[in-house]
Biopython code that builds the backbone (N, CA, C, O; Angstrom):
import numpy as np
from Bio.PDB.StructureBuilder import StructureBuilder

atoms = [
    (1, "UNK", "N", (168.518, 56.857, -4.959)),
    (1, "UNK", "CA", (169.250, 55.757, -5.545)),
    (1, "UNK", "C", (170.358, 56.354, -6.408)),
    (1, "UNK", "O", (170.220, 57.259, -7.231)),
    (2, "UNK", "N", (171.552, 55.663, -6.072)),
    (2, "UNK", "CA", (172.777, 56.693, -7.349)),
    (2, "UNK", "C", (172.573, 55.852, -8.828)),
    (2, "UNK", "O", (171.932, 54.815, -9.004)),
    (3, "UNK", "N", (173.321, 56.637, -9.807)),
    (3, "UNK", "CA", (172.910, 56.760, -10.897)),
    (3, "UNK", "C", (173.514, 54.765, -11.503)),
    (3, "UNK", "O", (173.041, 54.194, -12.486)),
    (4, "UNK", "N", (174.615, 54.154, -10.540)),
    (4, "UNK", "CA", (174.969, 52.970, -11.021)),
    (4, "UNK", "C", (174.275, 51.864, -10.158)),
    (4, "UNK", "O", (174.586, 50.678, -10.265)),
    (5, "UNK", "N", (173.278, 52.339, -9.261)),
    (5, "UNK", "CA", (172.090, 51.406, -8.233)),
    (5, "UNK", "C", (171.780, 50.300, -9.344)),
    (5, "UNK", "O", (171.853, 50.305, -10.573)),
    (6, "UNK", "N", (171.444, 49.454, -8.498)),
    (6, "UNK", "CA", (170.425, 48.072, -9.164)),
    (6, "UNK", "C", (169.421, 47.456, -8.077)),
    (6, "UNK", "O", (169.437, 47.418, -6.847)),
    (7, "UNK", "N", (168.831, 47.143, -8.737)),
    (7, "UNK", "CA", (167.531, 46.295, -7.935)),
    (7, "UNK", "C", (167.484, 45.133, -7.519)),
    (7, "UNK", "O", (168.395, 44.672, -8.208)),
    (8, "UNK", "N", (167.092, 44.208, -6.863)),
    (8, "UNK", "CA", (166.845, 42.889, -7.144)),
    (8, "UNK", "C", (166.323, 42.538, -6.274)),
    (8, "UNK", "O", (166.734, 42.745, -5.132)),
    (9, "UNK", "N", (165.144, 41.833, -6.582)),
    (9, "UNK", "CA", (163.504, 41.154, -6.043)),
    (9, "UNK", "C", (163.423, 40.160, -6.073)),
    (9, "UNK", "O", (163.469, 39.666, -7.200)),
    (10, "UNK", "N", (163.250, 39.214, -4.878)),
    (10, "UNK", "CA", (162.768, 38.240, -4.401)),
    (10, "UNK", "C", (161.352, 37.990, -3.853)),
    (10, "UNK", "O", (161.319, 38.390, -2.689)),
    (11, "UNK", "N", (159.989, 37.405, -4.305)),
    (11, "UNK", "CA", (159.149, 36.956, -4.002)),
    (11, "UNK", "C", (158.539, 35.944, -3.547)),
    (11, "UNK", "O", (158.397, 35.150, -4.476)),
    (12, "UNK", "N", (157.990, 35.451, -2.365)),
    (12, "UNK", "CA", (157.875, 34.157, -1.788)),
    (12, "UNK", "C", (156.590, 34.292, -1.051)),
    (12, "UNK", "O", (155.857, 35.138, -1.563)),
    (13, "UNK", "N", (156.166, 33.779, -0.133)),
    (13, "UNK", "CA", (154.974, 33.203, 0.212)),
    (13, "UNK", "C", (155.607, 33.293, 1.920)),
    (13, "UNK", "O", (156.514, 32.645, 2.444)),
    (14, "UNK", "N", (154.880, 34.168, 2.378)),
    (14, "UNK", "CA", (154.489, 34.538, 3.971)),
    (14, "UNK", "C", (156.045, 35.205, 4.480)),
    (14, "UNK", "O", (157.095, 35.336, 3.852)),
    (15, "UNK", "N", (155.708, 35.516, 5.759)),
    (15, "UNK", "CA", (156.290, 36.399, 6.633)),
    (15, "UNK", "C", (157.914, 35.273, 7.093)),
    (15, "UNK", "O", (159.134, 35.335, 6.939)),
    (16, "UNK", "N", (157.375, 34.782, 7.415)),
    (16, "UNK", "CA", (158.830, 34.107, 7.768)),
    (16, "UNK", "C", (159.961, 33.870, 7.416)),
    (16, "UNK", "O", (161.055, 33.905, 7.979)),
    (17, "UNK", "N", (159.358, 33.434, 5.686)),
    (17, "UNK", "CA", (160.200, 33.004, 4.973)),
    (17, "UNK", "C", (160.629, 34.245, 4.093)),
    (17, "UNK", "O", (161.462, 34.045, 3.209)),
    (18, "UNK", "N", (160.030, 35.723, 4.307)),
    (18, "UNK", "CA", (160.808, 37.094, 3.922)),
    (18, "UNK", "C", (161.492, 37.493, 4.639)),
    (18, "UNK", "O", (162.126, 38.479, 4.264)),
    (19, "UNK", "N", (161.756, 36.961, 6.068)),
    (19, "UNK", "CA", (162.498, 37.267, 6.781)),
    (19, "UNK", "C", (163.768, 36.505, 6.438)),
    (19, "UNK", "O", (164.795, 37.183, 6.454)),
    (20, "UNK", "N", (163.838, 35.734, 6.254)),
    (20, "UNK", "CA", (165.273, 34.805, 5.937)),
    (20, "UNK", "C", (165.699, 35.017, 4.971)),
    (20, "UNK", "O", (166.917, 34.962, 4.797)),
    (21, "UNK", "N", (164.812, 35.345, 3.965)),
    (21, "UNK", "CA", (165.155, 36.051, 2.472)),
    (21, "UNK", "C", (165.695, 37.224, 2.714)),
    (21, "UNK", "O", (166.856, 37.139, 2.314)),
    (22, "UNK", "N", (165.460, 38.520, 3.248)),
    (22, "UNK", "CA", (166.241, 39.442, 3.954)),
    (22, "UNK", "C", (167.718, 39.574, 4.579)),
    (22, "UNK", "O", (168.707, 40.305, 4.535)),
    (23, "UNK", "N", (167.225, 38.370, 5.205)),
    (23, "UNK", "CA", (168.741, 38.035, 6.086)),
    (23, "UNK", "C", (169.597, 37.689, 5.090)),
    (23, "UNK", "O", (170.654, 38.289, 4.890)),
    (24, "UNK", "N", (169.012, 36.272, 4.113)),
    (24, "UNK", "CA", (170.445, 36.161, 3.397)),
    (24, "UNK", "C", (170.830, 37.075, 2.413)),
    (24, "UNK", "O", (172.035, 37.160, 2.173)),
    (25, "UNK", "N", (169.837, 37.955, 1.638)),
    (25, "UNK", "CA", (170.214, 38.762, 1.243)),
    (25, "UNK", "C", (171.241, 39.610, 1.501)),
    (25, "UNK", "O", (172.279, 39.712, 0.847)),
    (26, "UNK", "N", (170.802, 40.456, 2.853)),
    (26, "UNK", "CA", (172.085, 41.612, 3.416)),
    (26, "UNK", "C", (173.328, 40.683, 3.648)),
    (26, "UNK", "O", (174.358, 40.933, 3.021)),
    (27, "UNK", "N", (173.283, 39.636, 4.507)),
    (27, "UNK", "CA", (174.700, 38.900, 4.588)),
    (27, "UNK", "C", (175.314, 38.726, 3.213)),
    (27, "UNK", "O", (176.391, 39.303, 3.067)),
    (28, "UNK", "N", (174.744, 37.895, 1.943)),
    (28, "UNK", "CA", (175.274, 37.723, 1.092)),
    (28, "UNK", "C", (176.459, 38.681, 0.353)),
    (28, "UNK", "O", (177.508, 38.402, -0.226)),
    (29, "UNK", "N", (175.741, 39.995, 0.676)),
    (29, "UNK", "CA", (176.464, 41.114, -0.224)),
    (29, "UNK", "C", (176.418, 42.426, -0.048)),
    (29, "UNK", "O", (175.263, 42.846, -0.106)),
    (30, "UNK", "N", (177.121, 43.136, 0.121)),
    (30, "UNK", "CA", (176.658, 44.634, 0.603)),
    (30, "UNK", "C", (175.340, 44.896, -0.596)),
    (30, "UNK", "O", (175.377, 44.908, -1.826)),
    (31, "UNK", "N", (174.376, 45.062, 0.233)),
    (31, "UNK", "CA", (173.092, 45.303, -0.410)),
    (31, "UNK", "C", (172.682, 46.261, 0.888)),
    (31, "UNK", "O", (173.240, 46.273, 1.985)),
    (32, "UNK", "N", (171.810, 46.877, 0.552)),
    (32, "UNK", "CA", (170.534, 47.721, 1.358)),
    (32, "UNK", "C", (169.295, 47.099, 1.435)),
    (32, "UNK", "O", (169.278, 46.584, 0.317)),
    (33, "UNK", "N", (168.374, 46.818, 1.890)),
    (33, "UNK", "CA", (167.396, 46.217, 1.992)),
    (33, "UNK", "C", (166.161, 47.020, 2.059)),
    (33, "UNK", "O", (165.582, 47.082, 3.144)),
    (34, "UNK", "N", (165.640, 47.699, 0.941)),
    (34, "UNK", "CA", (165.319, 48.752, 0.653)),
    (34, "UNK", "C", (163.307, 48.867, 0.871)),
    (34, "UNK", "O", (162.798, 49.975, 1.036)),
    (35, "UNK", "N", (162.691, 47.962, 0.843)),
    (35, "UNK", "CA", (161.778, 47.620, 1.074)),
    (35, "UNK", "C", (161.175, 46.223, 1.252)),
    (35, "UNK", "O", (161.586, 45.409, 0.424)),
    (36, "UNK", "N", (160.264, 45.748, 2.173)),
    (36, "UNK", "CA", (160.111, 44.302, 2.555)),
    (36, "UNK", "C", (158.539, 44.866, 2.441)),
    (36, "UNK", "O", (158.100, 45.613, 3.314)),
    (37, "UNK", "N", (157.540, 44.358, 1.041)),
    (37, "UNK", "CA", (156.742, 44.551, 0.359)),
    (37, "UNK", "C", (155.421, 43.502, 0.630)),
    (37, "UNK", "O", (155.533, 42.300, 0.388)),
    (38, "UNK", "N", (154.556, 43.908, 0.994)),
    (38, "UNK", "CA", (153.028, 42.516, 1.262)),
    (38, "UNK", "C", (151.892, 42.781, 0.169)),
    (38, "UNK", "O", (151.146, 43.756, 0.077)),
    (39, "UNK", "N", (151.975, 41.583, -0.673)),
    (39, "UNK", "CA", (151.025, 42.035, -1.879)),
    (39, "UNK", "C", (149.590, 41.059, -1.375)),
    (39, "UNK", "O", (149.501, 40.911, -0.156)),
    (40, "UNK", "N", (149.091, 40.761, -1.764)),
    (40, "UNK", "CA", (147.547, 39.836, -1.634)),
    (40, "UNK", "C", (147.811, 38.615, -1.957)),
    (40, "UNK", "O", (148.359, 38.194, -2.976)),
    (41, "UNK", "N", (147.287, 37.889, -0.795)),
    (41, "UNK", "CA", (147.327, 36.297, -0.774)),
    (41, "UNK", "C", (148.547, 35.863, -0.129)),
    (41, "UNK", "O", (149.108, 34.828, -0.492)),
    (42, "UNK", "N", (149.062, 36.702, 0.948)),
    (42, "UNK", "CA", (150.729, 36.055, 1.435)),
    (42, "UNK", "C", (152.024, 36.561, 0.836)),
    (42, "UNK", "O", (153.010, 36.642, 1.569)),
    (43, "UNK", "N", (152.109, 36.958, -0.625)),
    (43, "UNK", "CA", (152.566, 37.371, -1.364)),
    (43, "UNK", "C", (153.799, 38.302, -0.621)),
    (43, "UNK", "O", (153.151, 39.238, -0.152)),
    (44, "UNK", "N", (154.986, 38.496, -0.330)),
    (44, "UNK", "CA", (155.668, 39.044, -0.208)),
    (44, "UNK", "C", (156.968, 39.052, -0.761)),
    (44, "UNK", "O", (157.556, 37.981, -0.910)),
    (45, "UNK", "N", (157.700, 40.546, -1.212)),
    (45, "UNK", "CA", (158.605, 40.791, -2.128)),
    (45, "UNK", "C", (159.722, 41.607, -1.305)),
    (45, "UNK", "O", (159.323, 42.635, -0.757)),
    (46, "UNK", "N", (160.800, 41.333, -1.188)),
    (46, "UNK", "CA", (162.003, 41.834, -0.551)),
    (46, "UNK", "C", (162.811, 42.548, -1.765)),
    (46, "UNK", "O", (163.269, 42.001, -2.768)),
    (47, "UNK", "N", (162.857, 43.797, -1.434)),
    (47, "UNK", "CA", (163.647, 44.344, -2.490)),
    (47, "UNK", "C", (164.768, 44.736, -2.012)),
    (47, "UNK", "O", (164.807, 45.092, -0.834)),
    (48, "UNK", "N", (165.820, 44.758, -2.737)),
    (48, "UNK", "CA", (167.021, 45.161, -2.308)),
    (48, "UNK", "C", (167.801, 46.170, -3.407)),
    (48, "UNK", "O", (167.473, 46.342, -4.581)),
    (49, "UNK", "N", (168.898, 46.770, -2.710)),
    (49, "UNK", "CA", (169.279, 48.338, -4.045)),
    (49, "UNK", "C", (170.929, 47.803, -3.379)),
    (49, "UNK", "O", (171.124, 47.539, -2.192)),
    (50, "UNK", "N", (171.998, 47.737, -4.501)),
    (50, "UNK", "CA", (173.311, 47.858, -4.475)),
    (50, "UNK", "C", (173.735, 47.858, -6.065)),
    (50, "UNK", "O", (172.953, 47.887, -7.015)),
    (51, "UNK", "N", (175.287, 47.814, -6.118)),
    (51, "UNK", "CA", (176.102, 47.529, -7.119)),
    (51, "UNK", "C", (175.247, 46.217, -8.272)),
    (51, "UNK", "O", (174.501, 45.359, -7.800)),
    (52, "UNK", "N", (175.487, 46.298, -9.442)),
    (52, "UNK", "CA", (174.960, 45.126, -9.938)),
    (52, "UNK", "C", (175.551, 43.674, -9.192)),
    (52, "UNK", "O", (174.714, 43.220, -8.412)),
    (53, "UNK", "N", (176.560, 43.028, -9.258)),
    (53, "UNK", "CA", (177.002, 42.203, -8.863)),
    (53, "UNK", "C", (176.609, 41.615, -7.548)),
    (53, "UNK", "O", (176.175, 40.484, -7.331)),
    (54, "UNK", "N", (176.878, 42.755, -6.566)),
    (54, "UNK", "CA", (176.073, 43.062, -5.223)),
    (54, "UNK", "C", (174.465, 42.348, -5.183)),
    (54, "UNK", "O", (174.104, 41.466, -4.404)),
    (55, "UNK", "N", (173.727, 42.931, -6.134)),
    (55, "UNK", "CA", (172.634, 42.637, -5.932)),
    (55, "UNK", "C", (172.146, 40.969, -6.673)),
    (55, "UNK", "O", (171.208, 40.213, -6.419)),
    (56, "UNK", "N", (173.232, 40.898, -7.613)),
    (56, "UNK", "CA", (172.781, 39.366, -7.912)),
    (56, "UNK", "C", (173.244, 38.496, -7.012)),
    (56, "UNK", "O", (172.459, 37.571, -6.806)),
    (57, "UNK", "N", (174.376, 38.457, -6.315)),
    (57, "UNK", "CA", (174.328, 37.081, -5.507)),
    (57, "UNK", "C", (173.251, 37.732, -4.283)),
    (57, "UNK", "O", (172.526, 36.924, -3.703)),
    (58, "UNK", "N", (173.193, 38.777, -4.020)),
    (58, "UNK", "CA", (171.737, 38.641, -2.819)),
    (58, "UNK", "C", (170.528, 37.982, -3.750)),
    (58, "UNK", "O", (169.917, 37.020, -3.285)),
    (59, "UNK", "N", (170.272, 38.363, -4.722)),
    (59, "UNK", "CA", (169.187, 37.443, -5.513)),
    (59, "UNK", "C", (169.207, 36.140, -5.092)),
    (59, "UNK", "O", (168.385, 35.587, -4.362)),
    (60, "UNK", "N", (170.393, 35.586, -5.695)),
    (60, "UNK", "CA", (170.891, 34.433, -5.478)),
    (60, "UNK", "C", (170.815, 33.990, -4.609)),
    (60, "UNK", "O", (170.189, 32.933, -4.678)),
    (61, "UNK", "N", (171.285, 34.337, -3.317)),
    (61, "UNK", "CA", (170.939, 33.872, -1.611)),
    (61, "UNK", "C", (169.632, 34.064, -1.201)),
    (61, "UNK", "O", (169.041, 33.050, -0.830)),
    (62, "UNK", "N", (169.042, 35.101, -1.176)),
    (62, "UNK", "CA", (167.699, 35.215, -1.304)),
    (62, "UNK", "C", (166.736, 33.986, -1.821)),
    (62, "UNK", "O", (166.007, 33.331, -1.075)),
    (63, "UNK", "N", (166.873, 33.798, -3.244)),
    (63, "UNK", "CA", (166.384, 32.309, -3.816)),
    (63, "UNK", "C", (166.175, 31.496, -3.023)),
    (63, "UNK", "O", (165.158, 31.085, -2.464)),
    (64, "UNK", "N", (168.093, 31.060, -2.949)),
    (64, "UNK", "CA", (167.910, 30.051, -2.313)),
    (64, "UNK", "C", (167.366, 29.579, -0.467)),
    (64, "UNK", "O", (167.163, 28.439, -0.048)),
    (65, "UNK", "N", (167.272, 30.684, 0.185)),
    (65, "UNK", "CA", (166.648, 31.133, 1.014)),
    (65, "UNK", "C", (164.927, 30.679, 1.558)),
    (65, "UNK", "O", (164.342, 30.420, 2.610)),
    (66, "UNK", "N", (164.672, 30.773, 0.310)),
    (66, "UNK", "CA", (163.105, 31.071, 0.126)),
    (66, "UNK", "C", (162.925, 29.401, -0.078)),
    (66, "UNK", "O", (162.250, 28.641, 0.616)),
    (67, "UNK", "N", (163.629, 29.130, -1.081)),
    (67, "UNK", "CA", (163.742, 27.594, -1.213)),
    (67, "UNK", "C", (163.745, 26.517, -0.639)),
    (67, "UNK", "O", (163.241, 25.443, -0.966)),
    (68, "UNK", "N", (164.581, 26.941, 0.619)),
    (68, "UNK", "CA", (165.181, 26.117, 1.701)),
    (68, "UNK", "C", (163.661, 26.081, 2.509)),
    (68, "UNK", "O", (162.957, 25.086, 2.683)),
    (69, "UNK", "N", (163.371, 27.585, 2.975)),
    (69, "UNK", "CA", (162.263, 27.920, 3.895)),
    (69, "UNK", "C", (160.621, 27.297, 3.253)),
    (69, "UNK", "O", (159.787, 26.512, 3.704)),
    (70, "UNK", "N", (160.681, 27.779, 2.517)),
    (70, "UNK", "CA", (159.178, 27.969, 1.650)),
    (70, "UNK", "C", (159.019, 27.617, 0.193)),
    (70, "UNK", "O", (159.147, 26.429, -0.104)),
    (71, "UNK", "N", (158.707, 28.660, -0.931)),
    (71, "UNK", "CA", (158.760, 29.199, -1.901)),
    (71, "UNK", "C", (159.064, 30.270, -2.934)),
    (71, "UNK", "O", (158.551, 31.389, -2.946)),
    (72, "UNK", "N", (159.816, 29.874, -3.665)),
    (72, "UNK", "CA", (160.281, 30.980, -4.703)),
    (72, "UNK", "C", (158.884, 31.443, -5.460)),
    (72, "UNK", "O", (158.075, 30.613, -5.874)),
    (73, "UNK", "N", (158.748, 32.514, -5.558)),
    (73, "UNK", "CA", (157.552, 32.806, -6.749)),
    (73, "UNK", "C", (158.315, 33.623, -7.674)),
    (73, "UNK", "O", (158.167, 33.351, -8.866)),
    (74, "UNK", "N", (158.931, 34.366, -7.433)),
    (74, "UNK", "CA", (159.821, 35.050, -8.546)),
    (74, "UNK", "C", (160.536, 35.613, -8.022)),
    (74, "UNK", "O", (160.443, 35.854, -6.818)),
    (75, "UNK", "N", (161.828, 36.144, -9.041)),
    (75, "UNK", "CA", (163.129, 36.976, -8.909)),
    (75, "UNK", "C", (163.359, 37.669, -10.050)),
    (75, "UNK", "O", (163.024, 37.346, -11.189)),
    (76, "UNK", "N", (163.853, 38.483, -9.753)),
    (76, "UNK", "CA", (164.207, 39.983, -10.940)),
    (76, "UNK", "C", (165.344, 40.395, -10.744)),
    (76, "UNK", "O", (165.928, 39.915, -9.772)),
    (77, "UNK", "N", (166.064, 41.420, -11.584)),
    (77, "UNK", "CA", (167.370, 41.931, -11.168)),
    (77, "UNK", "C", (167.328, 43.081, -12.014)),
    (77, "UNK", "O", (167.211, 42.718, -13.184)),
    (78, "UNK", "N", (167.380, 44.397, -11.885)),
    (78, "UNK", "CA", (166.991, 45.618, -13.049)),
    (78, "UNK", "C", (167.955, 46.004, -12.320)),
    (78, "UNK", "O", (168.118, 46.207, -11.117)),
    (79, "UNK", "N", (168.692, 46.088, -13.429)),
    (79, "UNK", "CA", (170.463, 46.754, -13.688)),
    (79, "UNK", "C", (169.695, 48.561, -13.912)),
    (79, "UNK", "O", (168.622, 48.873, -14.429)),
    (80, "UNK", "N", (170.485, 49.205, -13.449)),
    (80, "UNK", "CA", (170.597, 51.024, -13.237)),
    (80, "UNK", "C", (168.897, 51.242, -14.106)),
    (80, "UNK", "O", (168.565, 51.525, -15.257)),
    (81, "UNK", "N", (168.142, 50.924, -12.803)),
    (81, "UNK", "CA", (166.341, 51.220, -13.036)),
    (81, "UNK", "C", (166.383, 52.831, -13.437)),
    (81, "UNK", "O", (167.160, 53.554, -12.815)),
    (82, "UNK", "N", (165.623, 53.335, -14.382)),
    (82, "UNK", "CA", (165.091, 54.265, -14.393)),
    (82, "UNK", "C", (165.028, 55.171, -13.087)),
    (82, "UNK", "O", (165.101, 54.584, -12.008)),
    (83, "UNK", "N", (164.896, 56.577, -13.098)),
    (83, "UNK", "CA", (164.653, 57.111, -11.723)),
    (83, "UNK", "C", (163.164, 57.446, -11.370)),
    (83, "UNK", "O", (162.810, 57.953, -10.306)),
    (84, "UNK", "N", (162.430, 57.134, -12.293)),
    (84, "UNK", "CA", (161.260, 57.707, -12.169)),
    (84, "UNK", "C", (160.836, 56.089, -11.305)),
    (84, "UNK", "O", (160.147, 56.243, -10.296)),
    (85, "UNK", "N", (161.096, 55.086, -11.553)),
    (85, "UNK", "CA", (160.781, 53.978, -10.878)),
    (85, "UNK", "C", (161.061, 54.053, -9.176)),
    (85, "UNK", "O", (160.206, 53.647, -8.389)),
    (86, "UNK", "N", (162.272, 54.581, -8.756)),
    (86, "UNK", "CA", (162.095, 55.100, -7.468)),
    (86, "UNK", "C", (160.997, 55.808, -6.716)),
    (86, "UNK", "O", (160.401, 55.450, -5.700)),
    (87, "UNK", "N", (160.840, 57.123, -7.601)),
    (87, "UNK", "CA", (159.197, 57.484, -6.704)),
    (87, "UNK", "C", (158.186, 56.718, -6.772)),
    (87, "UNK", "O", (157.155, 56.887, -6.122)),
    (88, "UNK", "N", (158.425, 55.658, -7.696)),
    (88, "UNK", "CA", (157.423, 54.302, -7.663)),
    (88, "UNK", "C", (157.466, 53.471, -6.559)),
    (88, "UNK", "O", (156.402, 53.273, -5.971)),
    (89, "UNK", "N", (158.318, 53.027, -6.219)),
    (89, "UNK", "CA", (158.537, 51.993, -5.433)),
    (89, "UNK", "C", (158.435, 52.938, -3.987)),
    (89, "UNK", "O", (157.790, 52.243, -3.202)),
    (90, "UNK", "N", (158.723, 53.943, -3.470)),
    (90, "UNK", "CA", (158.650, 54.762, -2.412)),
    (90, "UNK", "C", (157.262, 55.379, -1.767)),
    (90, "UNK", "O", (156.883, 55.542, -0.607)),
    (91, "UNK", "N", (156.512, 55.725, -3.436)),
    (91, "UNK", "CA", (155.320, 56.075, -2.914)),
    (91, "UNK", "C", (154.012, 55.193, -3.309)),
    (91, "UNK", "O", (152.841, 55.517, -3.114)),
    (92, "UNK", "N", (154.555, 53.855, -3.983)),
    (92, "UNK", "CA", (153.161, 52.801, -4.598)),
    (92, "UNK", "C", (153.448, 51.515, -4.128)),
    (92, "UNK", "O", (152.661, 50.591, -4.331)),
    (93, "UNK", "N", (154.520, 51.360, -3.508)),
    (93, "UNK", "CA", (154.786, 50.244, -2.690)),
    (93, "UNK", "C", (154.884, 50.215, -1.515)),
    (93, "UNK", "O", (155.969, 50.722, -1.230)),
    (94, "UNK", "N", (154.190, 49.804, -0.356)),
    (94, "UNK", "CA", (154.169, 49.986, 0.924)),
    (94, "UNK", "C", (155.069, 49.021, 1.417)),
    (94, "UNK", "O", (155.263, 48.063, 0.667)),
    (95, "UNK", "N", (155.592, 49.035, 2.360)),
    (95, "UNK", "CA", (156.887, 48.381, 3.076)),
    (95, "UNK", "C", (155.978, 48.038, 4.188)),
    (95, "UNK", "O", (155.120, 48.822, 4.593)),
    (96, "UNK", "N", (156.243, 46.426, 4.860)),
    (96, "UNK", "CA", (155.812, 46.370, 5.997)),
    (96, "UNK", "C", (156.989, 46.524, 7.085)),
    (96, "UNK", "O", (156.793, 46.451, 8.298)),
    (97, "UNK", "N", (158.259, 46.752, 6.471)),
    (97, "UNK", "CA", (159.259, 47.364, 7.326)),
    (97, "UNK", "C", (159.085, 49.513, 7.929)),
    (97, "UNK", "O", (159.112, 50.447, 7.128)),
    (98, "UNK", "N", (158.970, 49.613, 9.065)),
    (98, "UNK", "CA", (158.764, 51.020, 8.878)),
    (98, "UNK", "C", (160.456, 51.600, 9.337)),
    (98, "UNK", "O", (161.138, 51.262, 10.304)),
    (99, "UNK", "N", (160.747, 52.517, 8.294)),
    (99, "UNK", "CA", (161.855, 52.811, 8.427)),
    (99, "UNK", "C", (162.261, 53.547, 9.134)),
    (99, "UNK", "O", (161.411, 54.259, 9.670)),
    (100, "UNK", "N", (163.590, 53.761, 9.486)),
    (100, "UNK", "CA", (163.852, 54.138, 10.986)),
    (100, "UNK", "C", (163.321, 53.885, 11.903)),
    (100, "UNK", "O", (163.248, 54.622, 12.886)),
    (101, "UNK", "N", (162.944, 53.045, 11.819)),
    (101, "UNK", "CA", (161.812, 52.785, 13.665)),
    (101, "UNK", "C", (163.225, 51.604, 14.517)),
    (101, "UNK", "O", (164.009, 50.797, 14.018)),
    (102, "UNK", "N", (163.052, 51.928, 15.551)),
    (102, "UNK", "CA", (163.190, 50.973, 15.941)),
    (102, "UNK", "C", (162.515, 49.845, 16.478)),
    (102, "UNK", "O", (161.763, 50.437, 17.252)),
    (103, "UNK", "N", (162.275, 48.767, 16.603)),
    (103, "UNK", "CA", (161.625, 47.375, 17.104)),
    (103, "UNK", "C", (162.390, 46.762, 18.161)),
    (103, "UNK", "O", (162.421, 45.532, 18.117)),
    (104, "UNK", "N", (162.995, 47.306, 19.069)),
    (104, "UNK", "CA", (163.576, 46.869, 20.395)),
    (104, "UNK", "C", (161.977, 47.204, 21.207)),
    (104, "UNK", "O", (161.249, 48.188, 21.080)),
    (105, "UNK", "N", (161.810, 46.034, 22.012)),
    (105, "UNK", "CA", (160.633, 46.288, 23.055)),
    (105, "UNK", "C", (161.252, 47.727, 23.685)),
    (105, "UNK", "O", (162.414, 48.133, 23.668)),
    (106, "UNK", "N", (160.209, 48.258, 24.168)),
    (106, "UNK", "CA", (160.136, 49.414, 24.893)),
    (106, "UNK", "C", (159.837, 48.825, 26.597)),
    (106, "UNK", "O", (158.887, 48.180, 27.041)),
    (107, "UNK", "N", (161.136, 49.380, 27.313)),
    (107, "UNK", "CA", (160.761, 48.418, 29.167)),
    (107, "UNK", "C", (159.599, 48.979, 29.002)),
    (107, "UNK", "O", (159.295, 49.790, 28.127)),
    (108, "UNK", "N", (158.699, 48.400, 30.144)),
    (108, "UNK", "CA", (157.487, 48.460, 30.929)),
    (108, "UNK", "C", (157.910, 49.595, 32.023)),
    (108, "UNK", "O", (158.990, 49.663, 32.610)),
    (109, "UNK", "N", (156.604, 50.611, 32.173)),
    (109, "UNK", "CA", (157.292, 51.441, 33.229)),
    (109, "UNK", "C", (156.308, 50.697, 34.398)),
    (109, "UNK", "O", (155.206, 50.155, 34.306)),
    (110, "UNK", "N", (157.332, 50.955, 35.674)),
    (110, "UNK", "CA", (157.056, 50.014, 36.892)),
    (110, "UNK", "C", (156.345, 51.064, 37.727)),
    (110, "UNK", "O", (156.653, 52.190, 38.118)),
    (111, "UNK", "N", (154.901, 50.007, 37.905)),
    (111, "UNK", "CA", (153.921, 50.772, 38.562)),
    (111, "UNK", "C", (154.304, 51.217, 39.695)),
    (111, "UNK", "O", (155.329, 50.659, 40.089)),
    (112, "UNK", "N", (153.767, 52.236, 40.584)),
    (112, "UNK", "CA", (154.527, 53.196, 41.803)),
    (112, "UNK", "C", (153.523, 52.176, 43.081)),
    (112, "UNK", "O", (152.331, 51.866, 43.074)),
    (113, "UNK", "N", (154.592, 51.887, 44.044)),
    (113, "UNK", "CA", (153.523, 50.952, 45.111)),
    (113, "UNK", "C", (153.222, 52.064, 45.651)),
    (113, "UNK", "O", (153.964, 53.046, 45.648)),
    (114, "UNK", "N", (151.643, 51.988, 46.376)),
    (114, "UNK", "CA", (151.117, 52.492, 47.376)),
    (114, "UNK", "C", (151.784, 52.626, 48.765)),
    (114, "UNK", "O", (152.517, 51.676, 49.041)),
    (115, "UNK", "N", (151.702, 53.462, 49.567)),
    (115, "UNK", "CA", (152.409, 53.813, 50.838)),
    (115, "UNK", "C", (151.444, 53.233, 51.671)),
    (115, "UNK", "O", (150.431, 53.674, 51.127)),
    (116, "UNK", "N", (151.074, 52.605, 52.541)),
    (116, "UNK", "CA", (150.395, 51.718, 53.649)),
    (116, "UNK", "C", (150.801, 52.784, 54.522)),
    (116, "UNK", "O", (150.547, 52.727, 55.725)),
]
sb = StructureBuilder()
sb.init_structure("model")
sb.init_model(0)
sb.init_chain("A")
sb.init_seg("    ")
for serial, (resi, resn, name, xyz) in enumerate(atoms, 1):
    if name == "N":
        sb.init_residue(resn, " ", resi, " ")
    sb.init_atom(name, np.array(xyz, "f"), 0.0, 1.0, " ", f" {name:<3s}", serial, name[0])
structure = sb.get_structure()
């Protein structure tokens, strides 16, 4: 994270509606979408890392996002976090996004016909 990074967390209730929270997030604002977080009971937290400004209107879209879809449970915004909070969030927060992966189906390989 560079030294003028910011945070900002959106929390809502199930999978779907972190997905749209995501989406409007990155559209809203050059943001990174830095971890997509599953706590207990449905609980999921979309975090995002940019410029301060950057990261509040993704807050902001995000919100309202969650709003539209589901539920807001909370939002945060931590202007230039500590760095020690990074190896926090990297190694005590699990992402149900796995990074670098890709999620394009993989074709089916086509079974070889028998020769009659």
């Amino acid at each position: 994270m560079a030294g003028n990074d910011s945070l900002g967390f959106v929390e809502t209730i199930g999978l779907v509606t972190a997905v749209e929270v995501a989406d409007a997030m990155s559209k809203a604002a050059s943001v990174r979408i830095k971890t997509v977080a599953n706590a207990d009971a449905g609980l999921i937290s979309v975090i995002c890392e940019g410029d301060l400004a950057s990261c509040m209107a993704a807050v902001d879209a995000g919100k309202a996002a969650a709003a539209r879809l589901g539920q807001v449970v909370a939002t945060n915004l931590i202007a230039r976090p500590d760095n020690s909070l990074e190896g926090y969030l990297s190694q005590q927060v699990p992402s149900i996004v796995e990074k670098g992966a890709s999620h394009r189906a993989k074709p089916e390989k086509k079974a070889a016909k028998a020769d009659k």
